[in-house]
Backbone as JSON, one array per atom type, in Angstrom:
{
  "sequence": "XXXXXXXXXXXXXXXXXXXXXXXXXXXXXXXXXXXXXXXXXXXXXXXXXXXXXXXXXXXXXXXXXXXXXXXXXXXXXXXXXXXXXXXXXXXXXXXXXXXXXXXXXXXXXXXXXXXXXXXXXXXXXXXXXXXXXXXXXXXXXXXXXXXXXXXXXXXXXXXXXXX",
  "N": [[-104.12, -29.67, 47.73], [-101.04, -27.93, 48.37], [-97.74, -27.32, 46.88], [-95.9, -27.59, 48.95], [-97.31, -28.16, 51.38], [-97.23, -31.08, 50.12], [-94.86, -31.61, 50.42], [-94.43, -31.33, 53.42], [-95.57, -32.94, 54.13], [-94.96, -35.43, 53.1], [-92.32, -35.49, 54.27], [-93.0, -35.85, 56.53], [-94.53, -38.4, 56.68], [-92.16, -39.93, 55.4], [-90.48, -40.01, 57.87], [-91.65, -41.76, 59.46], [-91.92, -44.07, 57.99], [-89.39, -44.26, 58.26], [-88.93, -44.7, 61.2], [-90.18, -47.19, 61.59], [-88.54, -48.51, 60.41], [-86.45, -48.54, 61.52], [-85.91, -51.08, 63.12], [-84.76, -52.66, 61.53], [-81.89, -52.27, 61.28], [-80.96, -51.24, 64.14], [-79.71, -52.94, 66.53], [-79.9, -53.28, 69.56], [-82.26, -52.34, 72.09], [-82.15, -49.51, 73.81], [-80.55, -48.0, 72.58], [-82.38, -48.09, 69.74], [-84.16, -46.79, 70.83], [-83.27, -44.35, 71.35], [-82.61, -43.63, 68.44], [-85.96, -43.66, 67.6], [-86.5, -41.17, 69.33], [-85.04, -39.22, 68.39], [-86.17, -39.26, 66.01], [-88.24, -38.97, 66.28], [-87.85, -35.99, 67.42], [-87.18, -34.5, 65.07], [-89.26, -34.68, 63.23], [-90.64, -33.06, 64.83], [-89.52, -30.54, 64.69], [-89.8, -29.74, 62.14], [-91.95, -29.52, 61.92], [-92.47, -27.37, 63.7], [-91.3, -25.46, 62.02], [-92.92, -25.45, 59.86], [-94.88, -23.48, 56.98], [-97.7, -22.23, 56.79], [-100.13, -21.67, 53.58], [-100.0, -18.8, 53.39], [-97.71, -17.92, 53.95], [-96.78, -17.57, 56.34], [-96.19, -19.11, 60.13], [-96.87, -21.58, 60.73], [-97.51, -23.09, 63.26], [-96.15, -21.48, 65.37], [-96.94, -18.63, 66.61], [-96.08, -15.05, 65.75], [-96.44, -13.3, 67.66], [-96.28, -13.83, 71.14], [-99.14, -13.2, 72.84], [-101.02, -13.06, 71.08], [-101.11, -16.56, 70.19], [-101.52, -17.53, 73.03], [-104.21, -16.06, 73.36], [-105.49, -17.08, 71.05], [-105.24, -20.14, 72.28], [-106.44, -19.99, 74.45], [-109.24, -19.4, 73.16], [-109.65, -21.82, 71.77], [-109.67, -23.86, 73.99], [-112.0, -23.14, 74.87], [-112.14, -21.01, 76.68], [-111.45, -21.25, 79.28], [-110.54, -20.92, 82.77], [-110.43, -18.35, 82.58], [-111.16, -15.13, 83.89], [-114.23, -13.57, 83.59], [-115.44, -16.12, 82.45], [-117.0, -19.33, 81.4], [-119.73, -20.16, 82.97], [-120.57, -22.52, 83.91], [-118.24, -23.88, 84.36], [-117.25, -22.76, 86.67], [-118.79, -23.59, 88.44], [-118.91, -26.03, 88.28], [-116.49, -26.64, 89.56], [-116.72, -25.62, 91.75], [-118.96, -27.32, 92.59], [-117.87, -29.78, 92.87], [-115.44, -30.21, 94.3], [-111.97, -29.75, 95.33], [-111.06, -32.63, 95.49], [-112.63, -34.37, 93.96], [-111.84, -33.17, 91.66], [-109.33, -33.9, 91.83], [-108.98, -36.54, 91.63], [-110.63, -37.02, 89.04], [-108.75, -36.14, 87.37], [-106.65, -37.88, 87.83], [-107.43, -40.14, 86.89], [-108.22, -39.27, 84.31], [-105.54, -39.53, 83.84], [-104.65, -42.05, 84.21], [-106.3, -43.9, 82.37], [-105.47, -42.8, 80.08], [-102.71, -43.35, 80.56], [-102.98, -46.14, 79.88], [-104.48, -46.51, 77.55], [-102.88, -45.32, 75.14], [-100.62, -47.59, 75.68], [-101.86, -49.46, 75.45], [-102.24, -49.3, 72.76], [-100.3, -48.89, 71.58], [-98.91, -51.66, 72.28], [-100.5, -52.88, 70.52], [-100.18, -51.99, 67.67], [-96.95, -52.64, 68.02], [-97.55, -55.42, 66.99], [-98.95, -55.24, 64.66], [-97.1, -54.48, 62.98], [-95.0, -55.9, 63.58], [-96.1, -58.62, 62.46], [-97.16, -57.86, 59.68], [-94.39, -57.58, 59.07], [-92.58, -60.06, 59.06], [-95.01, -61.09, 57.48], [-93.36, -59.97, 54.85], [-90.63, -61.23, 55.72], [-91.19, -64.03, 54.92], [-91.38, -63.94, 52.3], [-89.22, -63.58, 50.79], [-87.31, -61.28, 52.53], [-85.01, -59.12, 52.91], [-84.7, -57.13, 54.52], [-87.39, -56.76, 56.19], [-88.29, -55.56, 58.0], [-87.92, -52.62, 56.64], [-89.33, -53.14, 54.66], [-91.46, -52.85, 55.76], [-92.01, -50.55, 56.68], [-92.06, -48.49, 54.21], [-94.77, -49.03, 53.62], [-96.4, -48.47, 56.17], [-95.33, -45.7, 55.65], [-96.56, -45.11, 53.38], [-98.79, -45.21, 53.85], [-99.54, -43.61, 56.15], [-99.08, -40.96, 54.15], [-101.29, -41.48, 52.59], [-103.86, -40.92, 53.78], [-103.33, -38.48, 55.07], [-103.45, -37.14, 52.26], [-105.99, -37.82, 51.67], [-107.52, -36.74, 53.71], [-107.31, -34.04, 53.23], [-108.44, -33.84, 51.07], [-110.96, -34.74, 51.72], [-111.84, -32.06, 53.05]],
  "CA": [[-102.96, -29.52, 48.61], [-100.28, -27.32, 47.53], [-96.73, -28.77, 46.94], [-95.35, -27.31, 50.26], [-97.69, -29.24, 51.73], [-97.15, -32.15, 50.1], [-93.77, -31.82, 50.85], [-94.09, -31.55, 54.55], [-96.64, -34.74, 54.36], [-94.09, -36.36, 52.24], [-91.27, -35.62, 54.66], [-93.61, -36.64, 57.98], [-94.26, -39.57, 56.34], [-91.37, -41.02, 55.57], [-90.08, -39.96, 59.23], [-93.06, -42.4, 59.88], [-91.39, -45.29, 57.63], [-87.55, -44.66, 59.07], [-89.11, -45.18, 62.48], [-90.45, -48.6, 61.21], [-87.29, -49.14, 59.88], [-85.0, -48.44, 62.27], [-85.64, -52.34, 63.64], [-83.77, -53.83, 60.96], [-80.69, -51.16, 61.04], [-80.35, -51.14, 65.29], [-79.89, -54.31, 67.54], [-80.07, -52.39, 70.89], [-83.52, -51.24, 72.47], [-81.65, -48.3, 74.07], [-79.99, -47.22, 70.58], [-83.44, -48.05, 69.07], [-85.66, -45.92, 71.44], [-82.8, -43.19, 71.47], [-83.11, -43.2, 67.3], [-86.93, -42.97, 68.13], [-86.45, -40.4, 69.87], [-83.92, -38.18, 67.17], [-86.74, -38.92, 64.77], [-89.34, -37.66, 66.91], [-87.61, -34.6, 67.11], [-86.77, -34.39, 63.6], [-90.52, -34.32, 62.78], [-91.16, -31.73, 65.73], [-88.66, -29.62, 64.31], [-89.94, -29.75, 60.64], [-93.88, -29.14, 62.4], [-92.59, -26.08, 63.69], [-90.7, -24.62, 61.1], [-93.69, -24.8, 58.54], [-95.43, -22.38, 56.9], [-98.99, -22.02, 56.03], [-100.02, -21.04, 52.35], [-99.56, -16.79, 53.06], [-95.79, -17.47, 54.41], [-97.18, -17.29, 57.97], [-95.47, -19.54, 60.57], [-98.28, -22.19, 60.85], [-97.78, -23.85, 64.5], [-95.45, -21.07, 66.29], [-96.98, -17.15, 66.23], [-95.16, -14.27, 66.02], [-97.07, -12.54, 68.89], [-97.24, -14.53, 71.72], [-100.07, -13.16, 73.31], [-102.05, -13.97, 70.2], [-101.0, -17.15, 70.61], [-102.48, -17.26, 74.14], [-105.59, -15.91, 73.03], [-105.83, -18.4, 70.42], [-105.41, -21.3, 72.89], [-107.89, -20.05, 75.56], [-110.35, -19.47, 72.23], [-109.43, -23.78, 71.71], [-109.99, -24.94, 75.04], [-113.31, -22.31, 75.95], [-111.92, -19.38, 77.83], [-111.51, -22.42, 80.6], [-109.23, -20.25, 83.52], [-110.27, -17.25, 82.28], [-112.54, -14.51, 84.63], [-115.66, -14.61, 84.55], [-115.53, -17.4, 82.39], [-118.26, -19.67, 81.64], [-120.71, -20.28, 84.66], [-120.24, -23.96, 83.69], [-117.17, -24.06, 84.45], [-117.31, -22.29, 88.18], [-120.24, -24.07, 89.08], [-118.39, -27.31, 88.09], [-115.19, -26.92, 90.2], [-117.13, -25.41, 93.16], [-119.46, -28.42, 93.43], [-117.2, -31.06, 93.42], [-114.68, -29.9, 95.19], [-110.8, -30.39, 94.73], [-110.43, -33.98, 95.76], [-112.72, -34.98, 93.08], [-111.01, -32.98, 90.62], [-107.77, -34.37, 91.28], [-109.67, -38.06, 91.33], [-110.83, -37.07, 87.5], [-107.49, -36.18, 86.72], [-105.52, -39.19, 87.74], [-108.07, -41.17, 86.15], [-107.75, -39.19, 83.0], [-104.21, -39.7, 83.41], [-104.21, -43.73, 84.12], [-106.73, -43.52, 81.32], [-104.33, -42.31, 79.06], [-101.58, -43.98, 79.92], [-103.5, -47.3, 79.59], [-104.9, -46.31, 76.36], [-101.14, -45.43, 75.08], [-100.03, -48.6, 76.05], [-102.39, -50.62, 74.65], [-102.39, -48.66, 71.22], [-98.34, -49.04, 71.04], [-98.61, -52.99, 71.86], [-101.5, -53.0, 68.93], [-99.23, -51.19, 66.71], [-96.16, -53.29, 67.23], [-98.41, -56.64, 67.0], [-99.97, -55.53, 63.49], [-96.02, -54.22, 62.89], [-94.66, -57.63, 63.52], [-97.33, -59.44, 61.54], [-96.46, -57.57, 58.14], [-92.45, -57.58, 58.86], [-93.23, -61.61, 58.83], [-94.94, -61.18, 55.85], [-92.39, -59.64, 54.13], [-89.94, -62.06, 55.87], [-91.51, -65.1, 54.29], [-91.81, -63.52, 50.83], [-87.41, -63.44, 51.05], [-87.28, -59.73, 52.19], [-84.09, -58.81, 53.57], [-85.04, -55.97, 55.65], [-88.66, -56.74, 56.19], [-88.98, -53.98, 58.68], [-87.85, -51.45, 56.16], [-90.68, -52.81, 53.48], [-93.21, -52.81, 56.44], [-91.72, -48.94, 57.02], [-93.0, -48.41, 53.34], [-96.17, -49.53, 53.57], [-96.41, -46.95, 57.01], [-94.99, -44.26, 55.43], [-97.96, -44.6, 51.9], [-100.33, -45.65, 54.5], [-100.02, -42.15, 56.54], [-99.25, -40.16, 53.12], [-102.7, -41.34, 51.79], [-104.48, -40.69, 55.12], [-103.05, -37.54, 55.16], [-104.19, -36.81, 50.84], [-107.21, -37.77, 51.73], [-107.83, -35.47, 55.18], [-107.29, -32.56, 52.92], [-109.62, -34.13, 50.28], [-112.31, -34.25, 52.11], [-112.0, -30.81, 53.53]],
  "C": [[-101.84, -28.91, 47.78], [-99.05, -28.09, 47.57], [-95.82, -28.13, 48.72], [-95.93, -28.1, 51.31], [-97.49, -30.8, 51.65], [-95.67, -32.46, 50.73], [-93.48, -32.01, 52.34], [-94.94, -32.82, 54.83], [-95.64, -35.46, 54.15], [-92.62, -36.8, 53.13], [-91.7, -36.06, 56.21], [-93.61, -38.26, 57.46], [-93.38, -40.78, 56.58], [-90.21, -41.17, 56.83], [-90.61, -41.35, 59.7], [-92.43, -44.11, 59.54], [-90.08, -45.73, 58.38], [-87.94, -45.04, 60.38], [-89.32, -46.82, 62.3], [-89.05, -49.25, 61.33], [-85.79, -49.42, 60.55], [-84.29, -50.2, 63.17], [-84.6, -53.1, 63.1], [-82.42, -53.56, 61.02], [-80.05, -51.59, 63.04], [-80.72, -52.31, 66.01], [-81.0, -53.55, 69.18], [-81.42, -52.11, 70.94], [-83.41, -50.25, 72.99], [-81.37, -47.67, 72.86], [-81.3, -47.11, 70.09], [-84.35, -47.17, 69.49], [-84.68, -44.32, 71.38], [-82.77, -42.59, 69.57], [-84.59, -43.25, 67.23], [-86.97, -41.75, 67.81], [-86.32, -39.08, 68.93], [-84.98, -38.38, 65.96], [-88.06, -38.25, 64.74], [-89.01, -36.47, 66.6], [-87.15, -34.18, 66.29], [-88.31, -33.36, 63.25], [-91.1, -33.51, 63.66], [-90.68, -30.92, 65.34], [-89.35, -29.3, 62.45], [-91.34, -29.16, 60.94], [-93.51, -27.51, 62.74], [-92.05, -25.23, 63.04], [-91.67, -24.61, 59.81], [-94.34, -23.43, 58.75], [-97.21, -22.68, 56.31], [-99.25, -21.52, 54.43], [-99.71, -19.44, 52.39], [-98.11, -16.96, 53.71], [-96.27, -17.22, 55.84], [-96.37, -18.47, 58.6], [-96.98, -20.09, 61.06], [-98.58, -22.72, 62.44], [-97.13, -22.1, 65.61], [-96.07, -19.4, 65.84], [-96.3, -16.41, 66.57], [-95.63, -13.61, 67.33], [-97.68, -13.78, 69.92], [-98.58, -14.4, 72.68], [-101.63, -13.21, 72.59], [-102.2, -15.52, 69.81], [-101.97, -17.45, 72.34], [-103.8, -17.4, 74.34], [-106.34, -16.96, 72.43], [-106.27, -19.72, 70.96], [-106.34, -21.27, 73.82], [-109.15, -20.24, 74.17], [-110.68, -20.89, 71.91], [-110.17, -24.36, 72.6], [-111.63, -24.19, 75.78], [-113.06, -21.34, 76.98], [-111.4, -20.07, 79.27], [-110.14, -21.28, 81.99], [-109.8, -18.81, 83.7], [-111.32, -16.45, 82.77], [-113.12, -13.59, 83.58], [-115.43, -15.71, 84.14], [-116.97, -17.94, 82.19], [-118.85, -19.94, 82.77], [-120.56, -21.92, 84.82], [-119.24, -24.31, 84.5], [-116.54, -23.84, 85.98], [-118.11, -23.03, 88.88], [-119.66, -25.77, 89.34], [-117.26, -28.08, 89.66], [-116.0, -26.73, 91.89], [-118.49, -26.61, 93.9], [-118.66, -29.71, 94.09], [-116.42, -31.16, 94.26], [-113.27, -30.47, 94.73], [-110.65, -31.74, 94.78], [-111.05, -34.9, 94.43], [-112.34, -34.66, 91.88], [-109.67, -33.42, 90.35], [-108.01, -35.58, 91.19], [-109.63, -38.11, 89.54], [-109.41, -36.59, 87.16], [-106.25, -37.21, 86.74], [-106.35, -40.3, 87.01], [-108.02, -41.52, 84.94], [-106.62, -39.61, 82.89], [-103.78, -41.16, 83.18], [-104.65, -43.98, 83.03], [-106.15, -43.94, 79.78], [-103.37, -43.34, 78.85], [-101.66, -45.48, 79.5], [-104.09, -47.48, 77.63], [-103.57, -46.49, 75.18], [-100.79, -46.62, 74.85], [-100.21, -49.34, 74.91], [-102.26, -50.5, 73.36], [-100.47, -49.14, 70.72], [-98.08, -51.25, 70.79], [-99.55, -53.5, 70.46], [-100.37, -52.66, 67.74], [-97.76, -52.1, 66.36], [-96.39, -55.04, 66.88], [-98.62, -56.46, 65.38], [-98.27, -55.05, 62.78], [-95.0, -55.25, 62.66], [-95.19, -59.1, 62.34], [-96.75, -59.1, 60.3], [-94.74, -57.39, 57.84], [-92.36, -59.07, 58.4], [-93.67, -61.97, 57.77], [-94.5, -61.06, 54.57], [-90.99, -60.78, 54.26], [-89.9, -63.22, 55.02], [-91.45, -64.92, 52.92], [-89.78, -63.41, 50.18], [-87.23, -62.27, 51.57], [-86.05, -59.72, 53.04], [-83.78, -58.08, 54.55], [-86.84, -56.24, 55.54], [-88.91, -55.46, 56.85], [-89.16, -52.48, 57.56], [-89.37, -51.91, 55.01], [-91.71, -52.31, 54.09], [-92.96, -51.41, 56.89], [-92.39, -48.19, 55.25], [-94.01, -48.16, 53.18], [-96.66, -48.37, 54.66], [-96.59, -45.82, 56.38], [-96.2, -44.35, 54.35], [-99.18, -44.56, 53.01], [-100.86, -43.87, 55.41], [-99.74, -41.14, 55.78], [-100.75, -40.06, 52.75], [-103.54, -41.19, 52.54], [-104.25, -39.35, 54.98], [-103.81, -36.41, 53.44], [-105.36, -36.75, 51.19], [-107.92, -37.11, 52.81], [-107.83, -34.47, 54.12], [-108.37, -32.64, 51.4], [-110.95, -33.7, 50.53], [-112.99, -32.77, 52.84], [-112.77, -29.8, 52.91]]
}
């Protein structure tokens, strides 16, 4: 990993910890979900302003109709005439009603999935703030924002490890 890399790991990261952290800093769950929010788009803003190793603009292309291309080439040409036969054959058996069935399904799905993953998250979140609590910690949240932020640094080292 080069250091530009590490640097944008390094600076997702600890986006990753200040979110943790923001419990011990803001009372409010409005204030708290609206710093969230500002740190979300911190780290959206930092995603699209990298660069790849040749100085290229890694998420945002200069041409957007290579862009475009790119994303039909992602998802399988899906839209695109002729198209796979799969894909025609699919929509014209089922018919719309069951396509918009599989799509609210995907969508409850989702947002059930979501859910559950966020109350997991601040459950195992809670647990090690606690642990830090008991140990004297003054800001537990911010140690257990720490621990976050190495935990998706070395997740992140090691994705490009094994590559």
């Amino acid at each position: 990993m080069d250091t530009r890399t590490r640097l944008r790991v390094a600076a997702g990261s600890a986006l990753v910890g200040a979110g943790v952290a923001v419990n011990d800093y803001v009372d409010s769950p409005v204030r708290r979900a609206l710093g969230y929010g500002a740190l979300a788009l911190s780290g959206a803003s930092v995603i699209a302003v990298a660069q790849d190793g040749s100085g290229e603009q890694s998420i945002i292309a200069k041409d957007s109709a290579t862009m475009v291309d790119q994303l039909r080439q992602e998802i399988g040409d899906l839209g695109v005439t002729p198209g796979p036969e799969s894909d025609v054959d699919a929509v014209s058996e089922r018919g719309p009603l069951v396509t918009w069935l599989l799509l609210a399904v995907f969508i409850i799905s989702f947002a059930v999935i979501a859910y559950l993953s966020f109350r997991l998250d601040m459950a195992v979140m809670n647990k090690i703030a606690k642990f830090f609590e008991k140990r004297g910690a003054s800001k537990p949240y911010t140690c257990t924002g720490v621990v976050y932020a190495a935990i998706v640094y070395a997740m992140c080292e090691w994705e490009v490890r094994k590559k």
